[in-house]
mmCIF file of the C-alpha atoms, coordinates in Angstrom:
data_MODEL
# 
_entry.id   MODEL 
# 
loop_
_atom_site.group_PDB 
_atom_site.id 
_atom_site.type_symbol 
_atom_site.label_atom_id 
_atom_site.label_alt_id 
_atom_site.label_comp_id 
_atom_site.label_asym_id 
_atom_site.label_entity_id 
_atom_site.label_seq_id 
_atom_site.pdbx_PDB_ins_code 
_atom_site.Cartn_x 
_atom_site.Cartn_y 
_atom_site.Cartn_z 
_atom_site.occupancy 
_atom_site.B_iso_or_equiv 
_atom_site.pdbx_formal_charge 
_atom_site.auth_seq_id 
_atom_site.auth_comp_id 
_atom_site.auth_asym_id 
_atom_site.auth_atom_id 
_atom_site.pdbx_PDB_model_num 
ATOM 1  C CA . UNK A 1 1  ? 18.125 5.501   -15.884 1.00 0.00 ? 1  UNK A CA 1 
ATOM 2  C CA . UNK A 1 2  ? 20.992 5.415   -18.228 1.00 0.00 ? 2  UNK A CA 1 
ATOM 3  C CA . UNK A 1 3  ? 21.937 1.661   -17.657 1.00 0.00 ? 3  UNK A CA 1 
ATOM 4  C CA . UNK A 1 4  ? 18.032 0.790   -17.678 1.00 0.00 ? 4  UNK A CA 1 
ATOM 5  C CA . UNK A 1 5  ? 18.267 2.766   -21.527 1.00 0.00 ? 5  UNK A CA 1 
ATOM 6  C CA . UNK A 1 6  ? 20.950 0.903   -22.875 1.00 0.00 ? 6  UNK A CA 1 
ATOM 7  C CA . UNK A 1 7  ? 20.042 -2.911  -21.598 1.00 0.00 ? 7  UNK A CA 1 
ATOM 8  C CA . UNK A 1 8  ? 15.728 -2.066  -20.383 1.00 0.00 ? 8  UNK A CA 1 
ATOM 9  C CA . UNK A 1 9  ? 13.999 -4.221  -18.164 1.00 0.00 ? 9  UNK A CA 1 
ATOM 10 C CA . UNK A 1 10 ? 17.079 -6.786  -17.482 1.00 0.00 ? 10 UNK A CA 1 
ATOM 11 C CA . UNK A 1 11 ? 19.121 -4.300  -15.818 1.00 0.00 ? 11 UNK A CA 1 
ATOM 12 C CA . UNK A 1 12 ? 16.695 -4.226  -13.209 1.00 0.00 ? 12 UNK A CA 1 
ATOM 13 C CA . UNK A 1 13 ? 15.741 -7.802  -13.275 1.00 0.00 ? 13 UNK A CA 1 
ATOM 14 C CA . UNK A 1 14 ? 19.543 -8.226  -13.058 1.00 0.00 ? 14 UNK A CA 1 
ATOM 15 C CA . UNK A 1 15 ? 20.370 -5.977  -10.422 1.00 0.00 ? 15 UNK A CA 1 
ATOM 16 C CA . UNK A 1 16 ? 16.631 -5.898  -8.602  1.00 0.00 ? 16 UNK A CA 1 
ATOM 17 C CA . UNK A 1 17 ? 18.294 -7.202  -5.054  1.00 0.00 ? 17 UNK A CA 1 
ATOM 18 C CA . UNK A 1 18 ? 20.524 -4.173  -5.259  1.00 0.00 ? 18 UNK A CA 1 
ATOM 19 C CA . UNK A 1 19 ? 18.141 -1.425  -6.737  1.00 0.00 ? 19 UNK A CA 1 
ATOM 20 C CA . UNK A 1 20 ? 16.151 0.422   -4.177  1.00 0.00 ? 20 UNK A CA 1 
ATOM 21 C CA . UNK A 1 21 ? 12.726 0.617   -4.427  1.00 0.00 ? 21 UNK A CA 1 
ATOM 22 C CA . UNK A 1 22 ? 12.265 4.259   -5.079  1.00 0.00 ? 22 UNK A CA 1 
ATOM 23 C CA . UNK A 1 23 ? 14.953 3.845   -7.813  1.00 0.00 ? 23 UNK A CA 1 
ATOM 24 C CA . UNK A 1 24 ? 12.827 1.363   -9.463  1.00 0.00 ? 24 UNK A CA 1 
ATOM 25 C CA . UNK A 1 25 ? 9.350  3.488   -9.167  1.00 0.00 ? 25 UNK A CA 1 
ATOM 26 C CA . UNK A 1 26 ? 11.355 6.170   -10.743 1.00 0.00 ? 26 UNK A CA 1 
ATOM 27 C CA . UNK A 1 27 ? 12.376 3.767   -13.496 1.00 0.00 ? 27 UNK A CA 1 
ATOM 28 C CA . UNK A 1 28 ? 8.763  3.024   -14.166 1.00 0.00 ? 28 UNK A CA 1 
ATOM 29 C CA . UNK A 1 29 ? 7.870  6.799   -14.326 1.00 0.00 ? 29 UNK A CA 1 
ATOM 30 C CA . UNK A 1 30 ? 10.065 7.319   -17.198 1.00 0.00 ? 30 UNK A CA 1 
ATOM 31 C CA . UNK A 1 31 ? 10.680 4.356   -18.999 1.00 0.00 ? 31 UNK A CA 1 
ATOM 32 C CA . UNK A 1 32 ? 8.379  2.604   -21.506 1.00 0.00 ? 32 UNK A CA 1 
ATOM 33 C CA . UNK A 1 33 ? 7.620  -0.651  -20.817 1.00 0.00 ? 33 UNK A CA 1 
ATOM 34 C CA . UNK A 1 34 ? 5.630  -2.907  -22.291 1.00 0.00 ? 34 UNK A CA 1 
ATOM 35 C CA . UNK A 1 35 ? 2.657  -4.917  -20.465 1.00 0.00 ? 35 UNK A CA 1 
ATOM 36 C CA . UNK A 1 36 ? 5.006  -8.493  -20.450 1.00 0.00 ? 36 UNK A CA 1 
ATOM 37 C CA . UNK A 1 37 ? 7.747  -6.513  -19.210 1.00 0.00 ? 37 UNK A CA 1 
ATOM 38 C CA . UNK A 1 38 ? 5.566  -4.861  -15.874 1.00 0.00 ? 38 UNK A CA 1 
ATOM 39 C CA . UNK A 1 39 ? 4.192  -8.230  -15.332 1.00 0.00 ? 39 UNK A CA 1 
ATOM 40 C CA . UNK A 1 40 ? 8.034  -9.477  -15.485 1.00 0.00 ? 40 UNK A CA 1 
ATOM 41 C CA . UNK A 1 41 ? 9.029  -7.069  -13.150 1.00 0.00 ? 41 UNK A CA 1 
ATOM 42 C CA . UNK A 1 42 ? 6.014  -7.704  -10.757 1.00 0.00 ? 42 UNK A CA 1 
ATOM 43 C CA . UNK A 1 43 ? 7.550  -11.267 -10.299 1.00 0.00 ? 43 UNK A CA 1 
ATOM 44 C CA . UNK A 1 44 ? 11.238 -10.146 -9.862  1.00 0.00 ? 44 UNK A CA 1 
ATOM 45 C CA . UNK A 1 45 ? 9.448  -7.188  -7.487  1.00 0.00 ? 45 UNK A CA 1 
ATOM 46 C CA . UNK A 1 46 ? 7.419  -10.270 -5.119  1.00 0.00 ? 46 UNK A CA 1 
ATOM 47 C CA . UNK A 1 47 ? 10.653 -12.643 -4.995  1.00 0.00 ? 47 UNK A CA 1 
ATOM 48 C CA . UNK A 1 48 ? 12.467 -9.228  -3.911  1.00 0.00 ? 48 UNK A CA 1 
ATOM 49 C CA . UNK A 1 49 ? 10.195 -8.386  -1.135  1.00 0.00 ? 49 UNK A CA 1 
ATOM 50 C CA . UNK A 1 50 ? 10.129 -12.192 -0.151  1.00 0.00 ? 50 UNK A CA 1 
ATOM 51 C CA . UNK A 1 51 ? 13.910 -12.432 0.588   1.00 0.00 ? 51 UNK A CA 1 
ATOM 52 C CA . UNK A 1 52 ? 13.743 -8.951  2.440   1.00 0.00 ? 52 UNK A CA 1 
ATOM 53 C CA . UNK A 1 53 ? 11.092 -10.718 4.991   1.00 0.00 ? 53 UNK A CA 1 
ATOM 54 C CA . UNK A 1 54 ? 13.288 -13.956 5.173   1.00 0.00 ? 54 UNK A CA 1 
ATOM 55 C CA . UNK A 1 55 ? 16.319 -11.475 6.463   1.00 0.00 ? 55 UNK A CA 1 
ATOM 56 C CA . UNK A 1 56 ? 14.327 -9.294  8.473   1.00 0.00 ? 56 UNK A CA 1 
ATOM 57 C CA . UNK A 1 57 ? 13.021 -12.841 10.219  1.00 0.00 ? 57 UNK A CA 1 
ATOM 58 C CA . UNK A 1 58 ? 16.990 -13.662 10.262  1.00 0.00 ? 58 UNK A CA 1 
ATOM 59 C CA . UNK A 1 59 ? 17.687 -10.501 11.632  1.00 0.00 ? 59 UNK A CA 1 
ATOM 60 C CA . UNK A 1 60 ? 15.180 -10.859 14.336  1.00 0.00 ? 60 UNK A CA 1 
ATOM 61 C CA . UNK A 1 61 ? 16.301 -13.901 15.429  1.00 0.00 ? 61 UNK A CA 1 
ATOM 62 C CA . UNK A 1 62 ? 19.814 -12.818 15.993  1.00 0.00 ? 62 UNK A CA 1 
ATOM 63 C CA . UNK A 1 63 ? 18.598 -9.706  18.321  1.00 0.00 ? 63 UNK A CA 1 
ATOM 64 C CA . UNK A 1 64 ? 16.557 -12.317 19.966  1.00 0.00 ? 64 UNK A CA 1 
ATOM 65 C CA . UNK A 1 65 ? 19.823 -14.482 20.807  1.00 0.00 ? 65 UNK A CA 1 
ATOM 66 C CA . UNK A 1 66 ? 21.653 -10.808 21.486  1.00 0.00 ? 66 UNK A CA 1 
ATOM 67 C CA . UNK A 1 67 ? 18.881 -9.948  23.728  1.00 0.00 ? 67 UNK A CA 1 
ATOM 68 C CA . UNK A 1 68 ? 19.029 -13.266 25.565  1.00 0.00 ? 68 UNK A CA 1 
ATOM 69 C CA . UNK A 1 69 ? 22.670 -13.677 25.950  1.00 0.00 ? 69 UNK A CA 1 
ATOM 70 C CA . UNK A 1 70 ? 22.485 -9.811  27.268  1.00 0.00 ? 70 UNK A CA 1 
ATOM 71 C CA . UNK A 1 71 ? 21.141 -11.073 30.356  1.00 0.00 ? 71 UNK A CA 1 
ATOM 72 C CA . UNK A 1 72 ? 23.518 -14.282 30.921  1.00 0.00 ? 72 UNK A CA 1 
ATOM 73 C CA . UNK A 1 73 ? 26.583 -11.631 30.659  1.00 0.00 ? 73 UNK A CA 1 
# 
């Protein structure tokens, strides 16, 4: 909350791929942002939960090559 006081929204837009989501809902509890700044955030929030799906399909695929190779060993 501190670091989101001294620099605001870009903190989090800096750091959103490192934050974790219950961080940032607490964020938006107590700070005060303004309407551009939520609708910033709502981007950075969508691009964040994009790249989680593209490594949880990464992910996937490597327990699908574990789970094949399981039964060639």
């Amino acid at each position: 909350m501190t670091c989101v006081k001294q620099d605001g929204l870009k903190f989090i837009l800096d750091n959103i791929d490192t934050l974790r989501y219950e961080l940032i809902g607490y964020v938006l509890l107590k700070a005060d942002l303004s309407k551009r700044e939520f609708k910033q955030l709502k981007q950075a929030m969508v691009g964040k939960k994009q790249r989680e799906v593209n490594e949880m399909d990464k992910a996937d695929n490597v327990m699908g090559l574990v789970n094949q190779l399981v039964h060639y060993v």
